[in-house]
C-alpha positions, 0 to 999 in steps of 0.5 A, spaced: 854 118 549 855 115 543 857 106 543 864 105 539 859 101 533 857 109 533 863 112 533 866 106 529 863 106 523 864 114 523 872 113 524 871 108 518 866 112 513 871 119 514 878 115 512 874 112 506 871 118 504 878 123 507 884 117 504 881 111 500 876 114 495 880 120 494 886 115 492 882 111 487 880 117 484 887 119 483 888 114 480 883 113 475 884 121 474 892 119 472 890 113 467 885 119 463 890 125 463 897 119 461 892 117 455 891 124 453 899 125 453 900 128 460 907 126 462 906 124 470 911 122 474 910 116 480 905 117 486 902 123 483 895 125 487 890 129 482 883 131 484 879 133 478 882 139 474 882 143 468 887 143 462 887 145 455 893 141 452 896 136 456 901 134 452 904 140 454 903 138 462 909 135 466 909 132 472 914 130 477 914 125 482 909 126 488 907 131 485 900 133 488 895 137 485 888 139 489 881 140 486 879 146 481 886 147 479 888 150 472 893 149 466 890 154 461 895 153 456 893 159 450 894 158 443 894 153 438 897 146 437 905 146 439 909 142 443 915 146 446 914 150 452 908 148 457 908 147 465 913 143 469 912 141 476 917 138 479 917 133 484 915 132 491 910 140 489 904 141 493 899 146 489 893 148 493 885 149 490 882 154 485 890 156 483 890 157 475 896 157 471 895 161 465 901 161 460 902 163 452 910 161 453 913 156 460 912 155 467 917 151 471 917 149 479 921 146 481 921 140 486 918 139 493 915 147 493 909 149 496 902 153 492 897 155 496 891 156 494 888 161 489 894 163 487 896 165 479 902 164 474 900 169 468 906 169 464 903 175 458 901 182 458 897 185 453 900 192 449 898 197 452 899 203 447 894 209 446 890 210 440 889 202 439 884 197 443 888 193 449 885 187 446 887 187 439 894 189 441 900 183 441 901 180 447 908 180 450 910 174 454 916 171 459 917 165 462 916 164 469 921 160 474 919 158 481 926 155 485 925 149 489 923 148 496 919 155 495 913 157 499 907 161 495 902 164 500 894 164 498 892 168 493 899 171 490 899 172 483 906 171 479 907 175 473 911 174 466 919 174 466 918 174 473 924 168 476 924 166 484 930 163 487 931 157 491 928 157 498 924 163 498 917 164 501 912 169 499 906 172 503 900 171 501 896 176 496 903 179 494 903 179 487 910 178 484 912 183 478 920 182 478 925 176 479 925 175 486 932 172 490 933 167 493 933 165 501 928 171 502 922 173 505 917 177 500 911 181 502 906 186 498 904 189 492 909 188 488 913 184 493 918 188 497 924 184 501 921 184 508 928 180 511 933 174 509 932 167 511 937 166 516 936 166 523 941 167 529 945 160 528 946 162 522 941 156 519 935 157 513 929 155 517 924 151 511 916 152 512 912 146 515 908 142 510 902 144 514 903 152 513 905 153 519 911 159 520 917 155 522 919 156 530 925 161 528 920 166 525 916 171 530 909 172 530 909 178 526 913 174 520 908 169 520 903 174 520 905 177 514 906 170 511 900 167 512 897 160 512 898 155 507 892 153 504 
């Protein structure tokens, strides 16, 4: 049986390694991308992450970005368009942003893990190389409190309304309405966000279905990662 020294110092060696540290780091990670150009909002939490031209990154207030994350903005230099996450927005590890033309999210959405934002195309005609064919680009727009399951991919021109929840691994071709629940390749509407009173039940912040959703919902949409 261990002595309360024991379980003590491990209790303690957890929260600086789970809280304290992470938090410093943060800030230290804040400071660095501010002086690149970033615009960072209050309260921002950022772990390490990779981005091509952060002036081109806006982020609004606690806003939280996970580790391994990627805003590859392609091209040269240039000041419009870019990402903009608003605030409150969870993006979970391992997501990439791939952008030519602009992404927004608007504010306290959830991203899973391993997700992808692309808002290009190659050209696909007969007769000339698929890479040495002008890419075609869209815009993406993500709603507000929208619930991105894991490894989704969201593709160009593609819009997501308001209160919307997409099951992991769907991958999103066309523009998306509000207050729905989406799932598969391409995502197709599995069923509308009201429940019996007639009220719109929100994901909880820890991924898990919101207790109107039977089990199947919940199944198809998938943890939070």
């Amino acid at each position: 049986m261990m002595s309360r020294n024991t379980v003590f110092r491990r209790k303690l060696l957890f929260r600086l390694r789970r809280h304290t540290l992470p938090l410093l780091c943060s800030r230290v990670y804040t400071a660095w991308w501010r002086l690149l150009g970033m615009h960072i909002g209050h309260q921002v939490r950022l772990y390490p992450i990779r981005v091509t031209w952060p002036h081109r990154v806006t982020l609004g207030d606690s806003v939280s970005l996970e580790h391994s994350i990627y805003f590859n903005i392609a091209g040269g230099y240039r000041d419009a368009g870019g990402v903009l996450i608003g605030s409150g927005t969870f993006v979970g590890s391992g997501c990439e942003f791939n952008i030519i033309s602009s992404i927004t999210v608007g504010t306290n959405c959830l991203i899973a893990s391993g997700c992808r934002f692309i808002d290009h195309n190659h050209g696909t005609a007969v007769g000339t190389l698929i890479k040495a064919q002008e890419e075609e680009e869209g815009p993406i727009s993500i709603g507000s409190d929208v619930w991105i399951g894991a490894n989704c991919v969201i593709l160009k021109g593609v819009s997501i309304g308001d209160n919307t929840i997409v099951a992991a691994g769907s991958v999103v071709t066309k523009p998306l309405d509000a207050m729905g629940i989406y799932a598969g390749v391409p995502a197709r509407l599995v069923r509308r966000r009201t429940d019996v009173a007639g009220t719109s039940p929100s994901p909880r912040a820890d991924g898990s279905a919101p207790a109107s959703m039977g089990n199947a919902d919940a199944d198809r949409i998938g943890q939070q990662g």
